[in-house]
Structures are given as C-alpha cells and as structure tokens.
N, C-alpha and C positions, 0 to 999 in steps of 0.2 A: 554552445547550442543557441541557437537565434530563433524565440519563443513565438510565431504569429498569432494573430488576434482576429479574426473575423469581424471584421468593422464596416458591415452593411445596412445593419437594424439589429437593433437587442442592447442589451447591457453589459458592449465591449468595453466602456470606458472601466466599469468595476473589474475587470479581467486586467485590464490591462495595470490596474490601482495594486491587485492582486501579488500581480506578476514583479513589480517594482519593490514591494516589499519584499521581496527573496532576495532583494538586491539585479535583478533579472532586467534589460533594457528591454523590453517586447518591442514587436512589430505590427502597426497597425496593416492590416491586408485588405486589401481592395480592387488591385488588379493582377491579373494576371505573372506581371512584369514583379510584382511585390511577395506574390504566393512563389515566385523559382529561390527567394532570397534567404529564405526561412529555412528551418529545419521540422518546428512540428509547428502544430495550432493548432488551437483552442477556436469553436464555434460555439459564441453566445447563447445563453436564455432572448427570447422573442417572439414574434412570429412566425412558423415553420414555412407559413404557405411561403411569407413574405420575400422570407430569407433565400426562400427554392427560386422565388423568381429574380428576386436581384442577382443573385448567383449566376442565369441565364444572362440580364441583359449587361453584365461587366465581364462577361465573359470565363468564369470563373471553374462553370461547373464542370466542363470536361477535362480542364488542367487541373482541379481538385482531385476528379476522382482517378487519374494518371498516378495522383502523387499519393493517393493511400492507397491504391493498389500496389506502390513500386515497396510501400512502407513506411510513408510519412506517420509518425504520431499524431494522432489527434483525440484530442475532447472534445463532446459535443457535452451542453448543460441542459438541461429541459427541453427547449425547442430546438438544442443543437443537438439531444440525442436522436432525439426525432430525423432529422436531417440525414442522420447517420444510418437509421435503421435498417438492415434490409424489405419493413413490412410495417406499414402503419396504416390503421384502421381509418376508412375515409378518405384514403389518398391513395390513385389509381397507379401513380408511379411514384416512389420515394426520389427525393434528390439525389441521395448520395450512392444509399443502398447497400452499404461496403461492411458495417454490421450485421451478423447474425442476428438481430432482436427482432422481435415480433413486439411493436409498440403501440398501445391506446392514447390519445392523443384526451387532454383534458379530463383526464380519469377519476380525477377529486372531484370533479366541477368545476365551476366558474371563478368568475375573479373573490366572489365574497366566501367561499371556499375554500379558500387560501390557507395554510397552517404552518406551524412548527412545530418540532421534533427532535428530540435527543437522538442520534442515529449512529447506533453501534456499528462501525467498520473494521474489522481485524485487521486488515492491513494497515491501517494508520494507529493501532494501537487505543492505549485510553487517553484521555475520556473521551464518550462519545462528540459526535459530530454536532452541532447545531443546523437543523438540514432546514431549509425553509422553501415551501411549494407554494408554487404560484402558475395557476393554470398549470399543472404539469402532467407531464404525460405518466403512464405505466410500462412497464416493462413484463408483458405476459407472456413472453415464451424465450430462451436461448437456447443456440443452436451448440452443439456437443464440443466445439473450440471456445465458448466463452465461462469466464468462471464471475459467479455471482461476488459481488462484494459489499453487496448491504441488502438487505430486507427490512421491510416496515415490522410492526410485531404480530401483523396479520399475513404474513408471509409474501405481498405483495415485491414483488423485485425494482429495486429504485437505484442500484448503481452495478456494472459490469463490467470488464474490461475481454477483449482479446485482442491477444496480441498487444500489439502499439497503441492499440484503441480502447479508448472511454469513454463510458457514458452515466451522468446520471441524472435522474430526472429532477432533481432539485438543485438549487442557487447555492452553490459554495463562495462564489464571491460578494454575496451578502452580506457575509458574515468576516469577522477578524483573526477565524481562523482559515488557514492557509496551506494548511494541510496536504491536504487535496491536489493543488497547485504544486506546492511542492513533488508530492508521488507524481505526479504524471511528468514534472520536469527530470526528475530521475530516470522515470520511464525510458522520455526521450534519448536524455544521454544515453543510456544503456543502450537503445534501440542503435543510435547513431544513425548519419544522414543517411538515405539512401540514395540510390543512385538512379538519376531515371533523366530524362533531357530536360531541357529548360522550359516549362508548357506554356503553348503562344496563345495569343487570343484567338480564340475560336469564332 
C-alpha cells in the first residue's frame, strides 16, 4: 500500500515522520498527478478553511473527492477531520463532505486552550492514547454508518471511523505513539485499492 500525506499546510511533515516509523515510505501529495499514485491518505492537522482552498487552487478537490467516494481510505486529524465532515458549524459548504460527522470547529477554544489527555481507545487496546488538542474541532453528531471510537470523559466524541474513513479531532503524530497510524494502515490494506480513473486536474 502506497500511504499519501496531504502536504498543503498543516503538520504533514509529523505524518509523514509518523509513517516511516512503521517502516512505511509515504507519499507527499500535492497534485493531482500524485493523489492517482497512492492508495490511501492521511489529511493533516491545520487550517481547515486554508487547506479547503489550497485543495481548490492545485486542483485537488474534485479528484479527492472521486477518490473517497470510489473508496480511497482516509484520515483526516483535527483540521483534516473537519475537512472530511459532511457538516461543520460556520462553514456554508464543507470541503470534502464525504463523512457522516456533524463537526464544531474549535470547540475547546483557542490556541491557549490547548490540552492533553489519556484517551482510552478500544480498538487500539491498552494503554490509553496520549491524545493532544490543539484548536480542535468536536464531533457532535454521527450518522447511523459511523461507529464512535473514542470519547472524552464528558462523553464528547473525538475519534470515528466509517467505512475506510477516520477521523479524529486530535494530534496523533505528536506523540511517539503510533498506534493510530498504524490501524488505519491496516485499515487501508484491508480496504485495498479501489478502482476509480486516474483524476485529472480540474
């Protein structure tokens, strides 16, 4: 499987740091011609608006969303679940859309807001996660194909997956575990590539 990285703004280079520890070679993504090459990707932590419009002017977002409709895996992390959403609060049209989530965009607050967290995941086993938020978004509603896979201890919902798709609202490649990274390159394998045309510049 050939891992992509979303290397437009955010902090792909830790995704990418991530990814190399699994022993994994990723793929930095930027164009079009580089999103046909991959199998799944990863959409960094960032800025969401930023990221929606760089996506627009390299031509990205209609061959993106060709290719998680056909089935491509993907994670989005904070601002790349955002991205993902099909519904985020303050934003007329989501970028990508292609998740069930209903998402609040900077729901801790601001940058001095920012925290950490022990973040029990069943799917990744013990011990908990080291989850760490930064400007992150919430995850207030999923729709009836998505299954929750973490909650804060106020029952807030902070990571999801359906299908081939994840999200969660905090920084796993922060941290030195890998976890995370790991399940979702399983994911992918398991998904396997899908089948959908080569997507051109738009």
């Amino acid at each position: 499987m050939r891992i992509g990285v979303l290397a437009l703004q955010g902090d792909f280079a830790e995704h990418l740091a991530a990814l190399r520890r699994l022993n994994d070679e990723p793929v930095e993504v930027r164009l079009p011609e580089e999103l046909a090459a991959v199998d799944a990707l990863i959409i960094p932590g960032g800025e969401s608006t930023t990221i929606g419009k760089l996506m627009v002017e390299y031509g990205l977002l209609e061959p993106l969303r060709r290719r998680i409709a056909a089935g491509m895996p993907t994670f989005g992390t904070c601002a790349g679940a955002i991205v993902l959403a099909r519904e985020v609060g303050g934003l007329d049209q989501p970028p990508i859309g292609a998740m069930d989530l209903v998402v609040r965009r900077n729901a801790f607050g601001r940058q001095l807001q920012s925290f950490e967290t022990d973040l029990r995941i069943p799917a990744l086993g013990d011990p908990p996660v080291r989850a760490i938020f930064i400007r992150a978004p919430s995850i207030l509603a999923v729709g009836r194909g998505v299954e929750v896979l973490a909650r804060l201890t106020d029952g807030t919902i902070v990571a999801a997956r359906q299908g081939p798709l994840l999200a969660t609202a905090f920084h796993p490649e922060l941290t030195d575990d890998t976890r995370l990274h790991r399940y979702f390159v399983g994911l992918a394998a398991r998904t396997g590539r899908p089948t959908s045309p080569v997507p051109e510049r738009d």
